[in-house]
N, CA and C atoms as an extended XYZ file, in Angstrom:
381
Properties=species:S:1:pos:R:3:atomname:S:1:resname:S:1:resid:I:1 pbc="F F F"
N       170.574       84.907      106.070 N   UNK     1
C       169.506       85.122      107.003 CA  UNK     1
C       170.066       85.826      108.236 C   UNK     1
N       169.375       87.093      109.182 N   UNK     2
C       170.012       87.485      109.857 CA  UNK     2
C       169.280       86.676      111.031 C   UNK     2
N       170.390       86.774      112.296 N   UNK     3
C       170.225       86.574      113.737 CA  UNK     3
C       168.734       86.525      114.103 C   UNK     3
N       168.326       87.547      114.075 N   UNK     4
C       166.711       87.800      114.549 CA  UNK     4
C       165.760       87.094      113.907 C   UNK     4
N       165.877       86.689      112.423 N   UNK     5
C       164.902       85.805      112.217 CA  UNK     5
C       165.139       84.495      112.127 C   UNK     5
N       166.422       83.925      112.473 N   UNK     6
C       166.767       82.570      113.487 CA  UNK     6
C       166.100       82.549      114.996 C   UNK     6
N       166.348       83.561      115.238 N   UNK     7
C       165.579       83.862      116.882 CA  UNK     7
C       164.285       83.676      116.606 C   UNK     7
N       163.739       84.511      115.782 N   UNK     8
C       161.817       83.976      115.295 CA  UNK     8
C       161.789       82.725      115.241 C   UNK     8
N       162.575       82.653      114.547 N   UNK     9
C       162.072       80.469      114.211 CA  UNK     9
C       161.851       79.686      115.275 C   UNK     9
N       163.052       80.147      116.010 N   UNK    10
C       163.575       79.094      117.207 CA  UNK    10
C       162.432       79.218      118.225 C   UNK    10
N       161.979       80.662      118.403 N   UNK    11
C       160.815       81.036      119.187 CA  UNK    11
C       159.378       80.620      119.142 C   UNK    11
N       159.498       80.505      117.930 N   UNK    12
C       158.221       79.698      117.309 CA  UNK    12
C       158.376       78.478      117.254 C   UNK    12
N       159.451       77.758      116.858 N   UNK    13
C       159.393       76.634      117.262 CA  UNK    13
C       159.147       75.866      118.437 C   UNK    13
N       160.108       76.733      119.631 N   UNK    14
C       159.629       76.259      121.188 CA  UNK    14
C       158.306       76.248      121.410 C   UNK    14
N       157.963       78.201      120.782 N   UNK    15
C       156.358       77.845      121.406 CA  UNK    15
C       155.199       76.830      120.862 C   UNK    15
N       155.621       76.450      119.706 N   UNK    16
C       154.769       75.251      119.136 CA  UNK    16
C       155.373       73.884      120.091 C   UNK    16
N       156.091       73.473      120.395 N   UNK    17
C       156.656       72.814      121.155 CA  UNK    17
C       155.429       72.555      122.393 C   UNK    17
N       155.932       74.026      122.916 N   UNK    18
C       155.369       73.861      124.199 CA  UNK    18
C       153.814       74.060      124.104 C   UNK    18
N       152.905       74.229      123.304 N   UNK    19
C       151.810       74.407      123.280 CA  UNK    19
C       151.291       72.467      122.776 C   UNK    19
N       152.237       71.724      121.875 N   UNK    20
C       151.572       70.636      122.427 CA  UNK    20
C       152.370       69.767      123.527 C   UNK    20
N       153.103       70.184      124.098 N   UNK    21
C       153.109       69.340      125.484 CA  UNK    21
C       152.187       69.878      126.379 C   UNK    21
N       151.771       71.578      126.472 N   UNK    22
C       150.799       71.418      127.277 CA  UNK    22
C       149.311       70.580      127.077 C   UNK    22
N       149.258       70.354      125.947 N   UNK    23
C       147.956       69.863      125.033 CA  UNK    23
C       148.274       68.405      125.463 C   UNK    23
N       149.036       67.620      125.577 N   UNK    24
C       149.034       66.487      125.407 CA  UNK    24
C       148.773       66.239      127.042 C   UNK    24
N       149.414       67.447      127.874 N   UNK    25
C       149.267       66.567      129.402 CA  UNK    25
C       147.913       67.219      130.108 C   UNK    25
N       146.786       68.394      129.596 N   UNK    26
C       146.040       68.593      129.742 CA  UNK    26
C       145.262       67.330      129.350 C   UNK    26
N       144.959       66.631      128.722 N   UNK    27
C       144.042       65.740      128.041 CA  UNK    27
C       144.949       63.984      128.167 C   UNK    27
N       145.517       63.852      129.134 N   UNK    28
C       146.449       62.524      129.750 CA  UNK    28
C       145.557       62.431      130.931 C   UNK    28
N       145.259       60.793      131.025 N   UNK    29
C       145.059       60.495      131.787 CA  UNK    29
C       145.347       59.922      133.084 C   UNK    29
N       145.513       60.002      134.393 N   UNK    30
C       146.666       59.710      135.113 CA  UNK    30
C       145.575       58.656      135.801 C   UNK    30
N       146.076       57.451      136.141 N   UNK    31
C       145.428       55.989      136.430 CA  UNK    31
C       146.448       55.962      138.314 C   UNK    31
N       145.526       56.022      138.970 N   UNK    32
C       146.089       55.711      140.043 CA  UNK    32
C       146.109       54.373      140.506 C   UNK    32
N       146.674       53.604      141.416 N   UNK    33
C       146.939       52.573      141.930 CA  UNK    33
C       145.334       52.122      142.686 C   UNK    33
N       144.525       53.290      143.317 N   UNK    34
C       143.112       53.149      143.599 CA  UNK    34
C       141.800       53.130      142.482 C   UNK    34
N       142.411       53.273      141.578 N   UNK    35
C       141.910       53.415      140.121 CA  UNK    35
C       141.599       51.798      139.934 C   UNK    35
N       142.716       51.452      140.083 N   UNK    36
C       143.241       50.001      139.559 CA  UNK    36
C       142.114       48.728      140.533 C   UNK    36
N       142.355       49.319      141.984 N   UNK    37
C       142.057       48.475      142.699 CA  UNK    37
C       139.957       48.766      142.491 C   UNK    37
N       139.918       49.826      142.049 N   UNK    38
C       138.118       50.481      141.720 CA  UNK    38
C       138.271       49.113      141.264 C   UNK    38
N       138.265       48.892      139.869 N   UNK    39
C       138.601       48.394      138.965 CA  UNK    39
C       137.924       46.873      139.128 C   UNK    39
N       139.103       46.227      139.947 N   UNK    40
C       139.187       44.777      140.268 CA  UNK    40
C       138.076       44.341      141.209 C   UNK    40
N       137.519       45.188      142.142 N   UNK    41
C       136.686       44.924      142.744 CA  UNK    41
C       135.596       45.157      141.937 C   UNK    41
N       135.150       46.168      141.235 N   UNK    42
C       133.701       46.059      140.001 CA  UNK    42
C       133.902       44.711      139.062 C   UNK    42
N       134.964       44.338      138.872 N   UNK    43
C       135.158       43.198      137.791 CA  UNK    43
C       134.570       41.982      138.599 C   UNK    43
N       135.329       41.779      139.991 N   UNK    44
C       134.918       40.889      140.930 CA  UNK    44
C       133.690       41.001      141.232 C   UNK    44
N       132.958       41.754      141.001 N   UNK    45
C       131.624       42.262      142.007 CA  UNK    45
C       130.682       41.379      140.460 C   UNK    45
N       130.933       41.732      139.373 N   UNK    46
C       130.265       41.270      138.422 CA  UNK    46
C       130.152       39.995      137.849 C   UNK    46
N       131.534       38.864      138.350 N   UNK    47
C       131.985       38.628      137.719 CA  UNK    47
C       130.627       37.442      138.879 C   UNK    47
N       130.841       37.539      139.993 N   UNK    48
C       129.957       36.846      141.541 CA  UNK    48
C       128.458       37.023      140.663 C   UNK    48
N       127.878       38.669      140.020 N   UNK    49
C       126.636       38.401      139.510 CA  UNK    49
C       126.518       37.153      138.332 C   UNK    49
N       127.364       37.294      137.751 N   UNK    50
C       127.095       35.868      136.905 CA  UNK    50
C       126.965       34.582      137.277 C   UNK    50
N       128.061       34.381      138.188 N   UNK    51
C       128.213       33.165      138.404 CA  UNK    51
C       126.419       33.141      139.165 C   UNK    51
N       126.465       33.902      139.982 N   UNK    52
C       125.286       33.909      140.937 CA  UNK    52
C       123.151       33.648      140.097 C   UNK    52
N       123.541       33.873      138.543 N   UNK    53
C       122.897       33.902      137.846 CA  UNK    53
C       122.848       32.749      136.945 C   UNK    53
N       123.921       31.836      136.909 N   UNK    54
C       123.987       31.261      135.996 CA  UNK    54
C       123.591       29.973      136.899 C   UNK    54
N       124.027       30.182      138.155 N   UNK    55
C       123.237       28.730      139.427 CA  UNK    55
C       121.870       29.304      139.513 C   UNK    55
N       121.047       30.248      139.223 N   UNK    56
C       119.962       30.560      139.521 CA  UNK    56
C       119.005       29.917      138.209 C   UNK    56
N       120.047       29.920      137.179 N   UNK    57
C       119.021       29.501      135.917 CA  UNK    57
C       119.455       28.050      135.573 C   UNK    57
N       120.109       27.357      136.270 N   UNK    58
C       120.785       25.961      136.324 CA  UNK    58
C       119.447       24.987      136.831 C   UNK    58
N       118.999       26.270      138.228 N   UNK    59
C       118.176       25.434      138.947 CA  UNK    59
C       116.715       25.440      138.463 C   UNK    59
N       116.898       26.906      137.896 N   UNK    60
C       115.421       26.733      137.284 CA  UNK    60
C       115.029       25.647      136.467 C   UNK    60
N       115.977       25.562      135.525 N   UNK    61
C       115.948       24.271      134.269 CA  UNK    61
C       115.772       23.063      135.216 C   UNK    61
N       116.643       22.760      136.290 N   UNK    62
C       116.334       21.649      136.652 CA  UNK    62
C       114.675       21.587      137.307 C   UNK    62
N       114.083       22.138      137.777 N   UNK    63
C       112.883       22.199      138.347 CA  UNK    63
C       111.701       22.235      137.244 C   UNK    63
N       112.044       22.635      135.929 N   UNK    64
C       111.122       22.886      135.210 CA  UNK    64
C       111.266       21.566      134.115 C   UNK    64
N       111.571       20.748      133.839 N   UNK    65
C       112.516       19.655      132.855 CA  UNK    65
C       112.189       18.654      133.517 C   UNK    65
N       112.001       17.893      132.615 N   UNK    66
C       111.723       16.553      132.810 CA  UNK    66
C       112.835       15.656      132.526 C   UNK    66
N       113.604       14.109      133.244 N   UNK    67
C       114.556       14.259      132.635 CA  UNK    67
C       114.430       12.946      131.758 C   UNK    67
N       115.040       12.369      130.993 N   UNK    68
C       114.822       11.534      130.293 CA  UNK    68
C       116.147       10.807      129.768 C   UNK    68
N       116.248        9.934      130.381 N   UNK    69
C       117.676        9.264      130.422 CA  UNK    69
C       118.263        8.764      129.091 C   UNK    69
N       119.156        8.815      128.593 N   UNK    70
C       120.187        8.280      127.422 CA  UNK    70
C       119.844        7.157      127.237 C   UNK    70
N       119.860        6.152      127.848 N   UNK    71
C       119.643        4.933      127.202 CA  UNK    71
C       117.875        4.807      126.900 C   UNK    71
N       117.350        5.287      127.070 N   UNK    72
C       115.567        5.556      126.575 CA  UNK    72
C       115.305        4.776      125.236 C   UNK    72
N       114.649        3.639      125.260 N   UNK    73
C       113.873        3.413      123.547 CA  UNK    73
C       113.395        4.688      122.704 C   UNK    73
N       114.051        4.576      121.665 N   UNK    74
C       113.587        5.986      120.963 CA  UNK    74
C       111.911        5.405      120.736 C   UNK    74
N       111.470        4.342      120.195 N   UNK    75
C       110.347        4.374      119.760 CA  UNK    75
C       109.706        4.714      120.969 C   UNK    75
N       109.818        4.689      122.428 N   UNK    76
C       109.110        5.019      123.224 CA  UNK    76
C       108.753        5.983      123.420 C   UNK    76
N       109.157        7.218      122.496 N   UNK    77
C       108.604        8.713      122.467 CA  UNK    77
C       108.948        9.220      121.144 C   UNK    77
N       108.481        8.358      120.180 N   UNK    78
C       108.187        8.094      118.594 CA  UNK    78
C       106.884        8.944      118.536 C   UNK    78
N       106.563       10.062      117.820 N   UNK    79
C       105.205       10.295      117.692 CA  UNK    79
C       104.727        9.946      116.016 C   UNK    79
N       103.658        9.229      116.119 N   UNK    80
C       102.977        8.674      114.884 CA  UNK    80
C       102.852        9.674      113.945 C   UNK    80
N       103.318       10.132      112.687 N   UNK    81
C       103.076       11.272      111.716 CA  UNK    81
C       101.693       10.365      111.297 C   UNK    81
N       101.155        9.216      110.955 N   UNK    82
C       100.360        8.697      110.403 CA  UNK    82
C        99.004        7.930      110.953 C   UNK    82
N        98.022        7.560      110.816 N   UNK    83
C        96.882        7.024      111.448 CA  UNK    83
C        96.005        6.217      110.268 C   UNK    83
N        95.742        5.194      110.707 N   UNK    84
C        94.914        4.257      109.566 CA  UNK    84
C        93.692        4.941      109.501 C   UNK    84
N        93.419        5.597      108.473 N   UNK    85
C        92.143        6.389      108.524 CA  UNK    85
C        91.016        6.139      107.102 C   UNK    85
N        91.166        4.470      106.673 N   UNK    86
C        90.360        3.790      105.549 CA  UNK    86
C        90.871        4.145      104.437 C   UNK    86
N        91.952        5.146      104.232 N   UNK    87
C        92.995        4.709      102.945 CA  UNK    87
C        93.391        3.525      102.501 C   UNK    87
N        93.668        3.193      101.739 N   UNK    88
C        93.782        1.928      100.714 CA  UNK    88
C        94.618        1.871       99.544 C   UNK    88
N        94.496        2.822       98.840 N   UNK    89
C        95.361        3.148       97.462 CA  UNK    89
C        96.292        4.110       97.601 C   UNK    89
N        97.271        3.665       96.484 N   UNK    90
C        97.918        4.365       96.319 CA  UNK    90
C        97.829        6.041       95.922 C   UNK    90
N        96.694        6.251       94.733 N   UNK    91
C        96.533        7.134       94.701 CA  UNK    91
C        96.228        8.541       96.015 C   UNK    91
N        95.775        7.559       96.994 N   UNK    92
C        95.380        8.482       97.992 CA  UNK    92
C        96.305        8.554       98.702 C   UNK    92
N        97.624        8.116       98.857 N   UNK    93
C        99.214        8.841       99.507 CA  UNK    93
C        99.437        9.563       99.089 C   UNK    93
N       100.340        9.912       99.968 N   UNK    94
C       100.974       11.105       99.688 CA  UNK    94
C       102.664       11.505       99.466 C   UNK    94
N       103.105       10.362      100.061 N   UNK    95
C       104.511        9.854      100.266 CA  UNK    95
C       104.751        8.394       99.893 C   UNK    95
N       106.011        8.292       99.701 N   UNK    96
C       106.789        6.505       99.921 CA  UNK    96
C       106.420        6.103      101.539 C   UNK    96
N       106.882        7.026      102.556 N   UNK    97
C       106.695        6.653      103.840 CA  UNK    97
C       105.468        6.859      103.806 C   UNK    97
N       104.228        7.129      104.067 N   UNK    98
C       103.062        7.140      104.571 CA  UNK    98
C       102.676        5.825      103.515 C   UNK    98
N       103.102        5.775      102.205 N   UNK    99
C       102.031        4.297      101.513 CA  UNK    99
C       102.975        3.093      102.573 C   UNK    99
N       104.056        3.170      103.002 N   UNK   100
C       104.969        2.465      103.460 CA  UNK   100
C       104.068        1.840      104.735 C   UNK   100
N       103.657        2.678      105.660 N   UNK   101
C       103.191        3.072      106.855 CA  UNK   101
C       101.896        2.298      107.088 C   UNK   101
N       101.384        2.938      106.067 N   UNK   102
C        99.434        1.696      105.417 CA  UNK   102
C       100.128        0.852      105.140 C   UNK   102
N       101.089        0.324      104.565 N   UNK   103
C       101.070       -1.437      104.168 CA  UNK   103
C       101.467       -1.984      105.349 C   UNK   103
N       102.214       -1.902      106.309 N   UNK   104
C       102.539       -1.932      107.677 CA  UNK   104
C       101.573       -1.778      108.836 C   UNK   104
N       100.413       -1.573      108.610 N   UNK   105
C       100.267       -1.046      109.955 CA  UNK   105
C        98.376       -1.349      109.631 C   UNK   105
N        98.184       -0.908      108.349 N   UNK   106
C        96.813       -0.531      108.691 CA  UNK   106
C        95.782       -2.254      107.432 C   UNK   106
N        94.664       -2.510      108.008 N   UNK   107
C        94.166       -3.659      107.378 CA  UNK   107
C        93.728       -3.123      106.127 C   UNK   107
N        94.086       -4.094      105.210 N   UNK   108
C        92.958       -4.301      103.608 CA  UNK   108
C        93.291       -2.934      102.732 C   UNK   108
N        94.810       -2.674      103.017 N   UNK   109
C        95.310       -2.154      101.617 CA  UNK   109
C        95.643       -2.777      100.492 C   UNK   109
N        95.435       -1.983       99.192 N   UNK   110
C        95.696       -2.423       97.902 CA  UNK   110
C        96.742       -1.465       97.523 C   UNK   110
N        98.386       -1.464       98.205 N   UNK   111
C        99.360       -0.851       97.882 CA  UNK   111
C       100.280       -1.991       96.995 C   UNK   111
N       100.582       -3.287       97.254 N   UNK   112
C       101.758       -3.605       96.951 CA  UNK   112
C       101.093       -5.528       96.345 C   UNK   112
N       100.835       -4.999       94.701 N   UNK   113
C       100.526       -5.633       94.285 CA  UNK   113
C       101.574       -7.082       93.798 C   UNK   113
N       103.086       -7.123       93.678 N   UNK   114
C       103.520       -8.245       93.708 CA  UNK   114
C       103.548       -8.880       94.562 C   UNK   114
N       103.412       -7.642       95.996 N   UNK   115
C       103.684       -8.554       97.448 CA  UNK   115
C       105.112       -8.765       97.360 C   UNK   115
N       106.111       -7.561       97.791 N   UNK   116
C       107.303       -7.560       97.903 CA  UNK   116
C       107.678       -6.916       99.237 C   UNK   116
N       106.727       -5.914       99.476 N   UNK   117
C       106.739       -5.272      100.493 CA  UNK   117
C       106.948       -4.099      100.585 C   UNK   117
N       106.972       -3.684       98.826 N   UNK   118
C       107.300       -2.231       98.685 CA  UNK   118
C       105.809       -1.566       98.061 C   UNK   118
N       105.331       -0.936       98.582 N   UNK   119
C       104.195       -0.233       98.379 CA  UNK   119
C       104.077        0.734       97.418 C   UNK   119
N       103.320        0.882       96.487 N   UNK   120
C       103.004        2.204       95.473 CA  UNK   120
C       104.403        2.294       94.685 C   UNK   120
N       104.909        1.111       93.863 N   UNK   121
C       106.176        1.215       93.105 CA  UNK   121
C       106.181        2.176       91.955 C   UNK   121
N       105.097        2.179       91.462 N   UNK   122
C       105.020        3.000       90.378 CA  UNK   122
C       104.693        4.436       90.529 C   UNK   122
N       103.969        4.931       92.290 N   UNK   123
C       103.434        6.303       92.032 CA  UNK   123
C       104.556        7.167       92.951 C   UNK   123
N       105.247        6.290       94.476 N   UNK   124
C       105.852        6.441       95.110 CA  UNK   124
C       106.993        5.921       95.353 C   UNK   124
N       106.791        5.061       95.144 N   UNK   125
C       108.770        3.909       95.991 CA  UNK   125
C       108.645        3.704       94.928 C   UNK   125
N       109.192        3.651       93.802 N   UNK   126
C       109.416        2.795       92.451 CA  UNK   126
C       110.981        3.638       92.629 C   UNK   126
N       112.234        2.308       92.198 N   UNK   127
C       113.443        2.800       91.822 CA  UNK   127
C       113.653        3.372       90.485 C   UNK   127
């Protein structure tokens, strides 16, 4: 190979060289120390909207809520799925708990013919 087309190579090689270092520091981003500090203060600035939002909806809940203390009788805010409404038979349940519910609760059912206390054995509660 002669001289001159070692010189091509080498020439071409630099200039590929240097065409991506200029490429790489055209398109680099340079982060200044005021960059940094932008930064911390938008983070801080956002960080105050939350907090500032999250006591705003703290208080709402509390103002809108009723409160109802832990130790509370559950049956004291038990709502009745059922109502004695002149049912009698079994056939006319619909469940183990609701024939359960009429033998319990409501007068002059004909659910629980041994008198065990288990209601509708054969259509509903039967093991």
């Amino acid at each position: 190979m002669s001289n001159k087309k070692i010189l091509n190579k080498r020439y071409i090689f630099i200039l590929i060289v240097g065409v991506m270092i200029i490429g790489i520091n055209k398109y680099s981003v340079i982060v200044t120390s005021h960059d940094i500090e932008n930064t911390k203060e938008y983070i801080s600035e956002k960080t105050t909207d939350i907090k500032s939002f999250q006591s705003d909806t703290d208080d709402f809940i509390a103002q809108h809520t009723r409160y109802i203390p832990a130790h509370t009788e559950k049956e004291e805010y038990k709502i009745e799925l059922y109502q004695c409404d002149g049912r009698q038979y079994c056939s006319q349940m619909h469940s183990c708990e609701e024939a359960t519910y009429f033998l319990q609760h409501c007068p002059d059912t004909h659910m629980d013919g041994d008198r065990d206390g288990i209601p509708c054995e054969r259509q509903w509660c039967g093991y």
